[in-house]
C-alpha positions as semicolon CSV with decimal commas, in nm:
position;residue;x (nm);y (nm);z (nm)
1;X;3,652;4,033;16,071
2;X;3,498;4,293;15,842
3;X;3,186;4,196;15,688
4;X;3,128;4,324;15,299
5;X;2,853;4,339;15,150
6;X;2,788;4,290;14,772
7;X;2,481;4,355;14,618
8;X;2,406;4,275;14,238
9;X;2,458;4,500;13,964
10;X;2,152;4,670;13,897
11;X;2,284;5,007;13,802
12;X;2,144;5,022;13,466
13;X;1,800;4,853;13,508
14;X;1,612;5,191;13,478
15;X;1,581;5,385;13,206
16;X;1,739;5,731;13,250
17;X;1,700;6,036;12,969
18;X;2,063;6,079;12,975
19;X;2,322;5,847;13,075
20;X;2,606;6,016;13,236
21;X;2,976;5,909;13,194
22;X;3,085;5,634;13,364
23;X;3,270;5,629;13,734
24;X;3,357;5,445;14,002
25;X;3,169;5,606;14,309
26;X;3,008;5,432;14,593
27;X;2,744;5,303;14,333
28;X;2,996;5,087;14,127
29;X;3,172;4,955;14,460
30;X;2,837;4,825;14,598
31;X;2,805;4,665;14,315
32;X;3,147;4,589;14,161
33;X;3,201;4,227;14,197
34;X;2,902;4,118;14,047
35;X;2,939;4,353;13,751
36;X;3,300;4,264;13,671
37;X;3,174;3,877;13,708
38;X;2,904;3,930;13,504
39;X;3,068;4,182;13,200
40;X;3,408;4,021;13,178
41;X;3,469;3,655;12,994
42;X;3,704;3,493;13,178
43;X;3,806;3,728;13,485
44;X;3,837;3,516;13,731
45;X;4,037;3,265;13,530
46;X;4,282;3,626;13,495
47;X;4,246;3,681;13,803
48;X;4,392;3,388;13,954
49;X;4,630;3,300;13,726
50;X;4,802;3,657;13,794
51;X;4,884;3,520;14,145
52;X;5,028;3,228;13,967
53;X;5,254;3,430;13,717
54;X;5,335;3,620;14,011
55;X;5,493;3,369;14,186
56;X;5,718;3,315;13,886
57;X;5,844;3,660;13,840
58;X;5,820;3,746;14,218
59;X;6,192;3,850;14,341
60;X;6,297;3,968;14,703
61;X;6,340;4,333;14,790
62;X;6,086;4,443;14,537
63;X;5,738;4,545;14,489
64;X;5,491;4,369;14,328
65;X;5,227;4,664;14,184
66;X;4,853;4,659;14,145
67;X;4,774;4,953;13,935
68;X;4,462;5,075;13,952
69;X;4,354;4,778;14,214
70;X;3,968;4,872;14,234
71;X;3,890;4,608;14,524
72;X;4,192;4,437;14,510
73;X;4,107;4,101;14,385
74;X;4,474;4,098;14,185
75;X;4,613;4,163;14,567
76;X;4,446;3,908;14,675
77;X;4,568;3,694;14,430
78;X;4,928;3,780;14,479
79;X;4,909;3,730;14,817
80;X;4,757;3,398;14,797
81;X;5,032;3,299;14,578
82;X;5,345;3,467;14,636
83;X;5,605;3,332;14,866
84;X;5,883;3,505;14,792
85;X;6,089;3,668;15,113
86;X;6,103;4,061;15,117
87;X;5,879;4,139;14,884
88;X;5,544;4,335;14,936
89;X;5,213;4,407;14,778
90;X;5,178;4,818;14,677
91;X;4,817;4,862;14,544
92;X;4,730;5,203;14,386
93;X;4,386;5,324;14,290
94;X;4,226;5,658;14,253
95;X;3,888;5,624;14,334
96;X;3,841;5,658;14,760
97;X;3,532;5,418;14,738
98;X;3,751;5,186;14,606
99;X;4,036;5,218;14,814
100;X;3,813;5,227;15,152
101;X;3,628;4,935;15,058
102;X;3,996;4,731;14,932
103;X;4,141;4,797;15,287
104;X;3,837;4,610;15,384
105;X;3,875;4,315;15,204
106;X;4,212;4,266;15,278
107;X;4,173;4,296;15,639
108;X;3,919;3,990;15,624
109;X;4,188;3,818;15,377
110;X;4,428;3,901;15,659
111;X;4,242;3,761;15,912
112;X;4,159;3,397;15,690
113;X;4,542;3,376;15,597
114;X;4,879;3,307;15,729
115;X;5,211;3,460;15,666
116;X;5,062;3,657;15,394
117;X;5,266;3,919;15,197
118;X;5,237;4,292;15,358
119;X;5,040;4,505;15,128
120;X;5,000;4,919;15,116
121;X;4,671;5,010;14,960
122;X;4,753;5,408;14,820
123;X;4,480;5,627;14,717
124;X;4,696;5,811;14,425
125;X;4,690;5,879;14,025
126;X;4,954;5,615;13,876
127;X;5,018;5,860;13,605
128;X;5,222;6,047;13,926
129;X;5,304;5,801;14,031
130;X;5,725;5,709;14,159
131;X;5,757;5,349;14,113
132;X;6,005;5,118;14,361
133;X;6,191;4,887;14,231
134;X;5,939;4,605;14,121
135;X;5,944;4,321;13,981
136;X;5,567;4,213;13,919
137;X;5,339;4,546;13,791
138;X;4,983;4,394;13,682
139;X;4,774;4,636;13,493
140;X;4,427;4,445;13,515
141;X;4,154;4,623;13,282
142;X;4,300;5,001;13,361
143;X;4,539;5,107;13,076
144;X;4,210;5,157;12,880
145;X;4,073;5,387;13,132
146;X;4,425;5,577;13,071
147;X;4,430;5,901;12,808
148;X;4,576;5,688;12,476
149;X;4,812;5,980;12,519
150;X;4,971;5,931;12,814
151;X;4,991;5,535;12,763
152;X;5,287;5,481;12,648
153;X;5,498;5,756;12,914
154;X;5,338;5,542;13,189
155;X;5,397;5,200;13,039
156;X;5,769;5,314;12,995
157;X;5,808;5,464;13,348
158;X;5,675;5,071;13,431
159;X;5,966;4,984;13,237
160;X;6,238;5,193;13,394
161;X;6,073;5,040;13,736
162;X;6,091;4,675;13,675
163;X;6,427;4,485;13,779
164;X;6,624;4,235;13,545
165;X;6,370;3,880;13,527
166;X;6,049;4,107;13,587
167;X;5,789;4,167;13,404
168;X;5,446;4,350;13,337
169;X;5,115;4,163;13,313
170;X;4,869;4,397;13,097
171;X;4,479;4,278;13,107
172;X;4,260;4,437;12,850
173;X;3,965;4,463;12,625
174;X;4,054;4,473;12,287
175;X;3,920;4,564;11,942
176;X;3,998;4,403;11,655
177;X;4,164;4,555;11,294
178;X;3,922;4,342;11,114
179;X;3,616;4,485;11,071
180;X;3,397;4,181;11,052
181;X;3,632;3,979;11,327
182;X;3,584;4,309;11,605
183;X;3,161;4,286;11,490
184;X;3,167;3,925;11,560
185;X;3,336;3,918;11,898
186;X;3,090;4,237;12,009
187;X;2,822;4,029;11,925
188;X;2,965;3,688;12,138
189;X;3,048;3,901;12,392
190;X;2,711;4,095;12,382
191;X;2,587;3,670;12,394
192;X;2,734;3,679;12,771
193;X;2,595;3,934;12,894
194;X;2,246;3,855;12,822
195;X;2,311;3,499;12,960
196;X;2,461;3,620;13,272
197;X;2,100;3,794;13,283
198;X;2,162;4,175;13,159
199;X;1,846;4,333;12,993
200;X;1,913;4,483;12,626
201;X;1,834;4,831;12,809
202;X;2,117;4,724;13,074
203;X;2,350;4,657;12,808
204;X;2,284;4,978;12,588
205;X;2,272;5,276;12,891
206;X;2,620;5,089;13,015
207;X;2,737;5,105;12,686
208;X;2,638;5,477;12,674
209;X;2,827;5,523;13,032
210;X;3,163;5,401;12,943
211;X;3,200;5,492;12,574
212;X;3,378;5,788;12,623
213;X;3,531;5,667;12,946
214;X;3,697;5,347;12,837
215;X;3,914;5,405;12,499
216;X;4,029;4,982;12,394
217;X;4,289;4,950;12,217
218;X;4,402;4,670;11,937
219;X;4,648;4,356;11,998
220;X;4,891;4,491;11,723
221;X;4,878;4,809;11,932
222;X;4,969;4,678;12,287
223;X;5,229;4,515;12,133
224;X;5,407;4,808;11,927
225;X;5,318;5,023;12,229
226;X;5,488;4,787;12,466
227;X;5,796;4,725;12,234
228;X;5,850;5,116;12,215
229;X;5,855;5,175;12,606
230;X;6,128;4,943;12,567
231;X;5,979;4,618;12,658
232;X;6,188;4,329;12,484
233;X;5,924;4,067;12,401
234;X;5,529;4,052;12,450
235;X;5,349;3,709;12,489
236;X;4,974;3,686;12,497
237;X;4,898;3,377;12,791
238;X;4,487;3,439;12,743
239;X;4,199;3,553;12,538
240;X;3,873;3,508;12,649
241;X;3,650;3,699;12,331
242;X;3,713;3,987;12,323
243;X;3,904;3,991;12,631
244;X;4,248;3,930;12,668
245;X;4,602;3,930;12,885
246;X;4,981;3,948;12,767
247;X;5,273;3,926;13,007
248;X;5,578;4,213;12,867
249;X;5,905;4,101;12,959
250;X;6,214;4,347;13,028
């Protein structure tokens, strides 16, 4: 079995004169576990209930997607919960740290499970992405990282993709219409940071990374977005702050 190492995130603990944009090299994977855990209410609650959603929507002779699968704890979580026959796991991410170090964790998962379901890890762009028949896509915390511009073409190429009963589970940060609402969840979610031990200098050089990087968008926005690539109803299942996850049926 292959060993990973993690290592906690201390990417931002020195003071730099300018902080560059945000990506996810070799420095980020090292690290990438503990920073999601640490910077994201509720992920592993999101995590593991995907598996369990899965399982619902989960139909043979389709795929179930991971788009933009970083490590691939969503795989994992399929995997772990989905029994359906004929079916198989197709991961995509862009990022060849990532995608190295996912094969690796999945080869240990392999090697801890039974009768788990087969899974392609693809080093690709989803925006170029021709989708199988699916029906399960899970966008976990990577529409955001998506040009607003090219949101909606993707999420209605998802569409086209996902069979009758499907269904798209979209994970996201969100900001809030309401000025003083969006100010107050910043500030709770600023709160968990700083208890899961981030300095204020942490906090404000990875806010400087990934401002121009990661572009959230609002609830009322998912949802008008989702309804116009021709998804028929959108249900929110969790909010966590300002964190959240809807499931967009067919």
């Amino acid at each position: 079995m292959t060993t990973v190492k993690q290592q906690p995130d201390r990417l931002f603990a020195q003071p730099v004169q300018q902080v560059p944009d945000f990506v996810f090299n070799e420095d980020v994977v090292r690290v990438f576990p503990d920073m999601i855990k640490r910077s994201v209410p509720g992920y592993p609650t999101i995590v593991e209930n995907l598996g369990v959603l899965a399982a619902r929507f989960a139909q043979p002779d389709t795929a179930l997607y991971d788009l933009g699968s970083s490590l691939g704890a969503v795989t994992q979580a399929l995997r772990r919960h989905v029994r359906t026959e004929r079916c198989r796991v197709i991961a995509i991410d862009n990022s060849p740290a990532m995608v190295e170090r996912c094969r690796e964790y999945l080869h240990a998962q392999d090697s801890m499970f039974q009768e788990l379901l087969p899974v392609e890890v693809i080093d690709a762009d989803i925006l170029a992405l021709e989708f199988q028949p699916a029906s399960l896509v899970a966008l976990n915390f990577t529409l955001q990282f998506i040009d607003p511009a090219q949101r909606l073409a993707l999420l209605g190429r998802i569409r086209q993709a996902l069979v009758p009963g499907g269904a798209l589970i979209l994970s996201e940060k969100l900001r809030f219409e309401d000025a003083e609402e969006h100010a107050l969840l910043n500030e709770l979610h600023l709160d968990f940071k700083r208890a899961n031990g981030y300095s204020e200098l942490e906090i404000a050089q990875k806010r400087s990374a990934i401002e121009n990087v990661m572009k959230p968008d609002s609830l009322e926005q998912h949802r008008e977005r989702l309804l116009a690539a021709g998804f028929s109803k959108v249900v929110p299942w969790f909010q966590c702050l300002n964190f959240a996850s809807l499931i967009a049926l067919p």
